[in-house]
C-alpha positions as CSV (number, residue, x, y, z in Angstrom):
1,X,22.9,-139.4,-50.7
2,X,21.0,-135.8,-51.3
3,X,17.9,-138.3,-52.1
4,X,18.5,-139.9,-48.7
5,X,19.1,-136.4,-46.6
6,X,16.2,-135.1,-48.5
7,X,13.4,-137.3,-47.0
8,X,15.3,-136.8,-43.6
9,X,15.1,-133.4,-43.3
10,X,12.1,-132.1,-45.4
11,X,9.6,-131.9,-42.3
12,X,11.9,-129.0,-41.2
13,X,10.8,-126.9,-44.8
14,X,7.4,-125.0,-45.5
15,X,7.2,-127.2,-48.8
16,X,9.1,-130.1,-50.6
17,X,10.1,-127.4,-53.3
18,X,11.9,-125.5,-50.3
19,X,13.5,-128.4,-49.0
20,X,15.1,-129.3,-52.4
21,X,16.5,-125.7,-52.9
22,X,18.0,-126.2,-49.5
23,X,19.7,-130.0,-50.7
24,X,21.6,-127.6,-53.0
25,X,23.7,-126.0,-49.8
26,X,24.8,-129.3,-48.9
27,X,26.5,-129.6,-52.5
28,X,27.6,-125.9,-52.5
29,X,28.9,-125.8,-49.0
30,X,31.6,-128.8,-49.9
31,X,33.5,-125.9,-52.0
32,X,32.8,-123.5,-48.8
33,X,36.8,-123.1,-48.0
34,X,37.3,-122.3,-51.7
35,X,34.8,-119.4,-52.1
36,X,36.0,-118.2,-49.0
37,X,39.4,-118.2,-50.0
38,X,38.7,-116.5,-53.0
39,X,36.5,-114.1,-51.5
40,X,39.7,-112.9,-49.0
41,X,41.8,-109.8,-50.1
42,X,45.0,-110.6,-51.9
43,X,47.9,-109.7,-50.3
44,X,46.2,-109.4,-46.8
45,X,48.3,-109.5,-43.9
46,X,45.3,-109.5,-41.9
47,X,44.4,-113.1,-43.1
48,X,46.5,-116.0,-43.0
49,X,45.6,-119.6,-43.3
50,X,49.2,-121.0,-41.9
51,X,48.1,-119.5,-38.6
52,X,44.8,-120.6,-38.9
53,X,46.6,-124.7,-39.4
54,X,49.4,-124.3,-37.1
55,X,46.7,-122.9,-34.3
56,X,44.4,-126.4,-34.8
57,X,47.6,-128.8,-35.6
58,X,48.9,-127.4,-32.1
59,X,46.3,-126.8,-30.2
60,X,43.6,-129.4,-30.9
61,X,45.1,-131.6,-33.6
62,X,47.0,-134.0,-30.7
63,X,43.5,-134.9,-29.2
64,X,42.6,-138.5,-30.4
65,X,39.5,-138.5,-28.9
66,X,36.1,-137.0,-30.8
67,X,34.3,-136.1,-27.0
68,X,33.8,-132.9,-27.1
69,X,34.3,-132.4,-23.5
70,X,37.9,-134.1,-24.0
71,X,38.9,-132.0,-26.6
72,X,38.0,-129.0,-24.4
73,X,40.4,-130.3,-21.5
74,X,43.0,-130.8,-24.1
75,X,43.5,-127.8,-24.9
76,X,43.2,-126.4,-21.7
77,X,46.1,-129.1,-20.5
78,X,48.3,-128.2,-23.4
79,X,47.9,-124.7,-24.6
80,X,51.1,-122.5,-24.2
81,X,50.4,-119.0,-23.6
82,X,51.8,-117.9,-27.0
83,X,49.1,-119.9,-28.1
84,X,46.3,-118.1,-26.5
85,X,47.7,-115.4,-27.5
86,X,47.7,-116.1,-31.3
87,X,44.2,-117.4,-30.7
88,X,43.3,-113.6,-29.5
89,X,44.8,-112.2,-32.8
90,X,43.7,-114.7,-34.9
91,X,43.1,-113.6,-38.5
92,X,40.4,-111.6,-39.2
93,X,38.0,-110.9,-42.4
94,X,37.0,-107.2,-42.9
95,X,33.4,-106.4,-43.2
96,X,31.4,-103.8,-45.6
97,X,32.1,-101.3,-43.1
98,X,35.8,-102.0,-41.9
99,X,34.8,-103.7,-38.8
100,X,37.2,-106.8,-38.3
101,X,35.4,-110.0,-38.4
102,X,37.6,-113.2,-36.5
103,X,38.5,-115.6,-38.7
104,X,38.3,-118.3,-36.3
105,X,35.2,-118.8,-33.6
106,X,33.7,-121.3,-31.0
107,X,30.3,-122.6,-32.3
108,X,28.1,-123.3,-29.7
109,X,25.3,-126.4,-31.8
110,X,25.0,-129.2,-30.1
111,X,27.3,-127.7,-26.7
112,X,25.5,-128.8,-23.1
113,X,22.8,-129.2,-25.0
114,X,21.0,-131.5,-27.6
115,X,18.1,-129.2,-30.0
116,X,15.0,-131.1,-30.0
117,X,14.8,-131.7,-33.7
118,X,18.5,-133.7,-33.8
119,X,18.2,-137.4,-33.9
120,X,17.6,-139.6,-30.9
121,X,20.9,-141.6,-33.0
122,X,22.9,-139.0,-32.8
123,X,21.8,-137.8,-29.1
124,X,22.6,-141.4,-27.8
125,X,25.9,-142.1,-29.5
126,X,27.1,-138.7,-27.7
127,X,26.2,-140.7,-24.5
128,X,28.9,-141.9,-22.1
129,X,29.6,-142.5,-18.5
130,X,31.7,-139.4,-18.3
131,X,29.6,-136.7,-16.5
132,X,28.4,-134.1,-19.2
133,X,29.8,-130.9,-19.0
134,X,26.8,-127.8,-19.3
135,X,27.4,-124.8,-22.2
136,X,29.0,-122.9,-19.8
137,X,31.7,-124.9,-19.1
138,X,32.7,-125.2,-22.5
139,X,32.4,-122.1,-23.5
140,X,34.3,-121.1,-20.5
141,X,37.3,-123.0,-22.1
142,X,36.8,-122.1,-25.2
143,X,37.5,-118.0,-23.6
144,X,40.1,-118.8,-21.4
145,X,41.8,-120.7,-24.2
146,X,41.4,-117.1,-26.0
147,X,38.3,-117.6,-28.5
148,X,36.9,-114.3,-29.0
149,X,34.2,-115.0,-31.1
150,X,31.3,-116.7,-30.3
151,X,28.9,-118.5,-33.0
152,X,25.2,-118.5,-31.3
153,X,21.4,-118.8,-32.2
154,X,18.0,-119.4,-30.5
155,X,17.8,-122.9,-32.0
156,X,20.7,-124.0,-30.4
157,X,18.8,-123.4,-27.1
158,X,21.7,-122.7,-24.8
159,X,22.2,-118.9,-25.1
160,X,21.9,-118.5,-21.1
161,X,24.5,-120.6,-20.2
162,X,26.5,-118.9,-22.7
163,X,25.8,-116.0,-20.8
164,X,27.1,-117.0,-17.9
165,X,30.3,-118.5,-19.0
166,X,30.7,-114.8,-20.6
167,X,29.8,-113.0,-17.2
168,X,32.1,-114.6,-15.5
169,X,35.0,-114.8,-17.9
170,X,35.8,-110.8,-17.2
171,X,36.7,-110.3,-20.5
172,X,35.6,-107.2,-21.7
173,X,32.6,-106.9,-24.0
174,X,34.4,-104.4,-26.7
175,X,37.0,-108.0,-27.0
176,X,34.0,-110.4,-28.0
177,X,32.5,-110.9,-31.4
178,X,29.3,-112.6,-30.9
179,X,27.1,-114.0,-33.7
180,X,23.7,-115.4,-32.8
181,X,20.5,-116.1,-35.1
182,X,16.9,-115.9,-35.2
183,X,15.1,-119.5,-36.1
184,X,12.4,-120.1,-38.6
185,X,9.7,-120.4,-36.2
186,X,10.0,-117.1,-34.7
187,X,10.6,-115.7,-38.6
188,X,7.1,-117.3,-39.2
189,X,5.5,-115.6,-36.7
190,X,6.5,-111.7,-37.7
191,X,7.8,-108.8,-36.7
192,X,6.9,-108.7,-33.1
193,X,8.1,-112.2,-32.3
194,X,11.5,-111.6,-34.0
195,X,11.8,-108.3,-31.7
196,X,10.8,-110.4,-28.7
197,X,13.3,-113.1,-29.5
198,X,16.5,-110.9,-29.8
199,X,15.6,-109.2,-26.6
200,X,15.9,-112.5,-25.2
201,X,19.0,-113.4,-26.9
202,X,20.4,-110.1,-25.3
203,X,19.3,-111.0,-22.0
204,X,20.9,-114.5,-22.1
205,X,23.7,-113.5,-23.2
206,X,24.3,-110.5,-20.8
207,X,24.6,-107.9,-23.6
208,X,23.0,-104.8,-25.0
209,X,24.1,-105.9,-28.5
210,X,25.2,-108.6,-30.9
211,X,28.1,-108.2,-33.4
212,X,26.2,-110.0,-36.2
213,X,22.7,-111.1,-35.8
214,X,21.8,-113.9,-39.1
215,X,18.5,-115.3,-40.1
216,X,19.1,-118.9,-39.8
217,X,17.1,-120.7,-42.5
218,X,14.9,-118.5,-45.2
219,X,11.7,-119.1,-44.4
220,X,9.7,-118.9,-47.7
221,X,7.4,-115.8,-48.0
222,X,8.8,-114.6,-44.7
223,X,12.6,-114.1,-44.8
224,X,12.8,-111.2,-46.6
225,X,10.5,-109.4,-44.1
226,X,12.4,-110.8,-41.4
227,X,15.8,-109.3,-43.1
228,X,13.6,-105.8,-43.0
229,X,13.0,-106.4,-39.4
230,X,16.2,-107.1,-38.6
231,X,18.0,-104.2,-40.4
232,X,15.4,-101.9,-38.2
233,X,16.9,-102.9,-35.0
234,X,20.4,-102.7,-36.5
235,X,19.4,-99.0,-36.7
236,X,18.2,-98.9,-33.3
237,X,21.8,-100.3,-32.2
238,X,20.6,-103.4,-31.0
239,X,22.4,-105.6,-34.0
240,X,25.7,-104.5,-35.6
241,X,26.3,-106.1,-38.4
242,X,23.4,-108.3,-40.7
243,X,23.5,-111.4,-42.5
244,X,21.7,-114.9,-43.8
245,X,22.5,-118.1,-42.8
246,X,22.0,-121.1,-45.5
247,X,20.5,-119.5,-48.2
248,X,20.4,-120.9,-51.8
249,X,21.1,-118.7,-54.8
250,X,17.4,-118.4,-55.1
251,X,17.0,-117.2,-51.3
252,X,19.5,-114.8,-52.3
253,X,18.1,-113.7,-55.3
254,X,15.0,-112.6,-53.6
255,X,16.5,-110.2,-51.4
256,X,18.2,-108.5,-54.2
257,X,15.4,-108.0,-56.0
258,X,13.9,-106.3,-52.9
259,X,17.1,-104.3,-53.0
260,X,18.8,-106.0,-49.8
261,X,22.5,-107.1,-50.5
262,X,23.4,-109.1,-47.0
263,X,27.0,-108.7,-45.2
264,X,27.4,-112.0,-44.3
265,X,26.2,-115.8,-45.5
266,X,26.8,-118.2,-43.3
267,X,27.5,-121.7,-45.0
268,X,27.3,-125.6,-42.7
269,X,30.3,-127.2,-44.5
270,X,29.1,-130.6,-43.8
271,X,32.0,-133.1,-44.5
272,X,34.1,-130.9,-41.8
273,X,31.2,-130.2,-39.4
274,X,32.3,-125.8,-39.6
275,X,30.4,-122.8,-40.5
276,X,32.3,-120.3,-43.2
277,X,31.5,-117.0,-42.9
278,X,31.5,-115.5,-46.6
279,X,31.3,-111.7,-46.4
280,X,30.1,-109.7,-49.3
């Protein structure tokens, strides 16, 4: 299976050795809820995965349907308020500095729109008669159903819409947690393009700032620079909170030994189609 993935997805690395170190996330990320589980506090009564289940066995477990668009209505149609509201004040995950990362968030891949690079199979099994519904719709759901955190990046090519959806939503900015990250195209190009990319991701998105701002593959020879980049426009206020996004030990590695520990690693569980946030 990694053989197979592997000559699928290697035109997406700098070399065949990079795409191999990056086979090793797929194995890792299968024992993503694990680590993350061990990673949590112990007793937290901030963190608690029966919420977490009853929240999806109630509120999206009914659906029988894998269109995204009826999932969205379903929960709309059958939400109760108490469940919104334990949706608001869904667990959370402290960071380094005490800031109270959501434990549960509303990824955006794939939502109203289709990234270039994904298969033309998997772009036309997603086709159906139904009319498509845009980025903002969804995400529009996904806030008045009481997701506070939002899981965003320039790949998935949709950050305007989500804009909207947020403009119009009225809830206030200090109530969101929104994550976006910087591709590996603009990483290759430097400094200047990374700048220029996040200042578009804030003007998509209607905001001065973003809650957590990862780099979304580790470019080799550039991703470390790019982490140095990054942690300069956390100082200018721009970016809260800075992380990586599916790194291998060796990714890692290399930013410790140019004294960077990172806050947050992202990890694509594939066999449940979520991202894990471990915090460190």
């Amino acid at each position: 299976y990694l053989h197979l993935r592997h000559k699928k997805i290697s035109p997406l690395f700098a070399s065949q050795q990079h795409a191999q170190r990056k086979m090793k996330i797929v194995a890792t990320a299968m024992l993503g809820t694990i680590l993350c589980t061990a990673s949590l506090p112990k007793p937290s009564a901030a963190v608690s995965s029966r919420t977490i289940a009853n929240f999806v066995a109630s509120s999206i477990g009914r659906s029988t349907s894998s269109s995204p668009t009826t999932t969205s209505r379903n929960m709309m149609s059958t939400q109760t308020p108490e469940q919104k509201q334990s949706l608001i004040d869904c667990p959370t995950i402290p960071l380094r500095d005490g800031t109270s990362h959501p434990a549960i968030g509303f990824g955006t891949y794939k939502v109203g729109f289709i990234p270039a690079s994904a298969s033309s199979a998997v772009a036309s099994a997603g086709a159906t008669d139904e009319p498509q519904r845009t980025a903002e719709d969804c995400v529009t759901d996904a806030l008045n159903s009481g997701y506070r955190f939002l899981e965003c990046a320039e790949f998935y090519g949709n950050e305007q819409e989500v804009g909207k959806a947020i403009k119009a939503s009225g809830v206030p900015r200090e109530d969101l947690f929104i994550c976006s990250k910087v591709w590996t195209t603009t990483i290759e190009k430097g400094d200047d393009a990374i700048r220029a990319q996040l200042e578009k991701t804030l003007s998509d998105l209607g905001t001065d700032y973003v809650d957590l701002y990862l780099i979304h593959w580790p470019v080799p020879g550039k991703h470390v620079d790019a982490y140095k980049t990054v942690l300069d426009l956390k100082k200018e206020g721009k970016v809260k909170h800075v992380g990586v996004s599916n790194y291998a030990v060796e990714d890692y590695k290399e930013l410790l030994s140019a004294g960077i520990t990172s806050e947050d690693n992202a990890i694509c569980s594939l066999p449940f189609l979520a991202f894990f946030f471990c915090h460190f």
